[in-house]
N, C-alpha and C positions, 0 to 999 in steps of 0.2 A: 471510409478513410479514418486513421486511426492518428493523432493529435500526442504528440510526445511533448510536454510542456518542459520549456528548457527555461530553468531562472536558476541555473547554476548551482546544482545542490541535487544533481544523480546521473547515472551514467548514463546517458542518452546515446550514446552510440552502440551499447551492449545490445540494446530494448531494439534500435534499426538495425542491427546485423542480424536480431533471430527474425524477427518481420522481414528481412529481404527473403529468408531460409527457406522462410515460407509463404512467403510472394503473397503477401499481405499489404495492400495500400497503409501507405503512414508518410507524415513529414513530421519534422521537427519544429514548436511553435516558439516564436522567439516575439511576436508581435501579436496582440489583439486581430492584426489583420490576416493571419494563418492561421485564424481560428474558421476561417471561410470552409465551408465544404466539410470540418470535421464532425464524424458523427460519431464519434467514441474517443475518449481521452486518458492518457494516462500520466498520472502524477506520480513521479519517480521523489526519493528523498535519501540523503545521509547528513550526518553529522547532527547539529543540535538544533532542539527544537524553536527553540527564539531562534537564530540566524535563518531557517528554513522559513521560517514566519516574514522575518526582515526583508528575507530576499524576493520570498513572493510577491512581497507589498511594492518593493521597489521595482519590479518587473515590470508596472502596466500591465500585467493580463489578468487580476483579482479580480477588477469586477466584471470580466468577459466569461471570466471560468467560475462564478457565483452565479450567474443570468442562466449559463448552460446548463451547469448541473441542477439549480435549484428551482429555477423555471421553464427551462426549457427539456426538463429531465435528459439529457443525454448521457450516457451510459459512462460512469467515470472510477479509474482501479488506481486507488492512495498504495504505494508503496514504501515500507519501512516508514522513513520519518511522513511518507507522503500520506502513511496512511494515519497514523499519531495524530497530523495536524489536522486529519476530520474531528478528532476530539472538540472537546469546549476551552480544554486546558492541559498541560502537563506540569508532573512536580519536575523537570529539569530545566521550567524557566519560568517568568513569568506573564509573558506577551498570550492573548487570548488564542484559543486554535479558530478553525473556518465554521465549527459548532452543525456540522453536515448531522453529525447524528449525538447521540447523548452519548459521550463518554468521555472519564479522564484517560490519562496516560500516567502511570504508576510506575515508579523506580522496583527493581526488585530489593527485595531485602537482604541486603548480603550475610548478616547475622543467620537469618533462617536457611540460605542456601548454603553455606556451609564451605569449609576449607579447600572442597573436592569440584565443589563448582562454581570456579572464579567468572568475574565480571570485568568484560563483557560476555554474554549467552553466544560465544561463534564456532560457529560450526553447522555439519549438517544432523537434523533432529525430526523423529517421525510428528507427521502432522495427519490427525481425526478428524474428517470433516464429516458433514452430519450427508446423508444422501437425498439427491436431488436438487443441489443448488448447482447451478449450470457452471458457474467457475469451476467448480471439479472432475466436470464432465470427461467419463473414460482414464480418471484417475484412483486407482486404489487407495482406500482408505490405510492410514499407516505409510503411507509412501514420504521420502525425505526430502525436505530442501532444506535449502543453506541460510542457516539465519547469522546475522551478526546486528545485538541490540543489548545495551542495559535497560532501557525501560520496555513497559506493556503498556496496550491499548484495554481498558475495560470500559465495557460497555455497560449501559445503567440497566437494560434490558439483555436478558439472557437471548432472547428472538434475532438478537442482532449480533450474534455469536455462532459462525456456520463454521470452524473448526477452531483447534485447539492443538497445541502442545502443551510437553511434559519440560520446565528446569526449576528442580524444588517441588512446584506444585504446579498445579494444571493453568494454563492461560488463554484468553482467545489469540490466536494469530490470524484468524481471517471474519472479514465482517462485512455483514450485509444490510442493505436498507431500498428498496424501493430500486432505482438505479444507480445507487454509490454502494460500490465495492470495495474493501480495502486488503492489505495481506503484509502483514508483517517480517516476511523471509523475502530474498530473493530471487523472484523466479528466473530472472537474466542470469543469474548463478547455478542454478538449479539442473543443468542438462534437462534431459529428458520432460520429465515431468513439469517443470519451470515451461518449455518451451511448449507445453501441450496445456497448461495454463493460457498463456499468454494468449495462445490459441481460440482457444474458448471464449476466453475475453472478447477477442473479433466477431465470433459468432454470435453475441448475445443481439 
C-alpha cells in the first residue's frame, strides 16, 4: 500500500489517477491514523519552501512520517519541493528542512544562466541517471521529464546523486540514501516515463 501524504502542497489526485492506471494499492493520508497498513510513502510538494515546511508541521503527520522513514525505514519518494525539504536547508527561506540526508537546496544563478535561460527551469529536460538504481528501472538514460523549479537540491555527498540534469550547468535531480528517495521533476507530469517511475517506486 502506497501512502500519498496530503498537507496541502501537491497534486495528489495526479499521483491516484496513474496508481489507479495501474491498479497499484494507494490511499490518500490526511491523518496519522492512514498511515495504518502503509508500506511505501510518497511526498509530493509545490510552491515554497517555508510554506511546505509550515504546512507539514501543521498537518499532525511530522512525527508519524519521521518514525517511518527514519526508524522504521519505510521506503519514501520527496517530490519537487518534497524532495528540497529532505535537505537540512534552503537559500528560498529560512525554516530548517526534515535533515533525511545532507544537503542544501541552492537557488540557481541567474547571472551565470544567462538571458536565454529564464527562471523558472520549466519544461521538459533529459535526465542521467547513473545504472542500477531501482527508481530507474527499464528507463533509458537521457529520457525526459517535466521539470518546473528555481532552486536545486545539492547533496554534500556526491554517492547521493543518482541522476542529474543539464540548465546552465549540470545538477542532481534525483537522490538516493538507504530508503529515501527524492526527484526533482515531475513524474505525475512526465507521461510515459513518469508513470514507469512511479512504478518502480511500488516495486522497491
Amino acid at each position: 500500500m502506497i501512502g500519498l501524504v496530503d498537507y496541502g502542497m501537491g497534486n495528489i489526485k495526479a499521483f491516484s489517477n496513474i496508481y489507479k492506471q495501474l491498479d497499484i494499492p494507494h490511499k490518500i493520508i490526511l491523518s496519522e491514523e492512514h498511515f495504518k497498513d502503509v508500506e511505501k510513502i510518497i511526498l509530493p510538494g509545490v510552491g515554497a519552501f517555508d510554506h511546505a515546511m509550515m504546512r507539514l508541521g501543521k498537518s499532525g503527520l511530522l512525527e508519524t512520517l519521521n518514525d517511518l522513514v527514519l526508524n522504521k525505514k519505510k521506503p519514501v519518494l520527496g517530490i519537487c519541493v518534497g524532495m528540497q525539504m529532505m535537505a537540512k536547508s534552503s537559500e528560498e527561506g529560512t525554516l530548517s528542512g526534515l535533515g533525511w540526508i545532507e544537503a542544501t537546496v541552492n537557488k540557481f544563478n541567474k547571472e551565470e544562466l544567462g538571458d536565454n535561460k529564464p527562471l523558472p527551469h520549466m519544461g521538459w529536460n533529459s535526465v542521467n541517471h547513473i545504472e542500477g538504481n531501482p527508481l530507474f528501472k527499464d528507463i533509458k538514460s537521457n529520457s525526459r521529464f517535466y521539470f518546473l523549479h528555481s532552486y536545486y537540491f545539492k547533496p554534500l555527498s556526491k554517492e547521493h546523486s543518482v541522476a542529474s540534469a543539464e540548465y546552465g550547468d549540470k545538477f542532481t535531480c534525483a537522490t538516493s540514501l538507504d530508503n529515501i528517495f527524492g526527484v526533482q521533476f515531475h513524474p505525475e507530469k512526465s507521461h510515459h516515463n513518469g508513470m514507469q517511475l512511479l512504478k518502480n517506486f511500488s516495486n522497491l
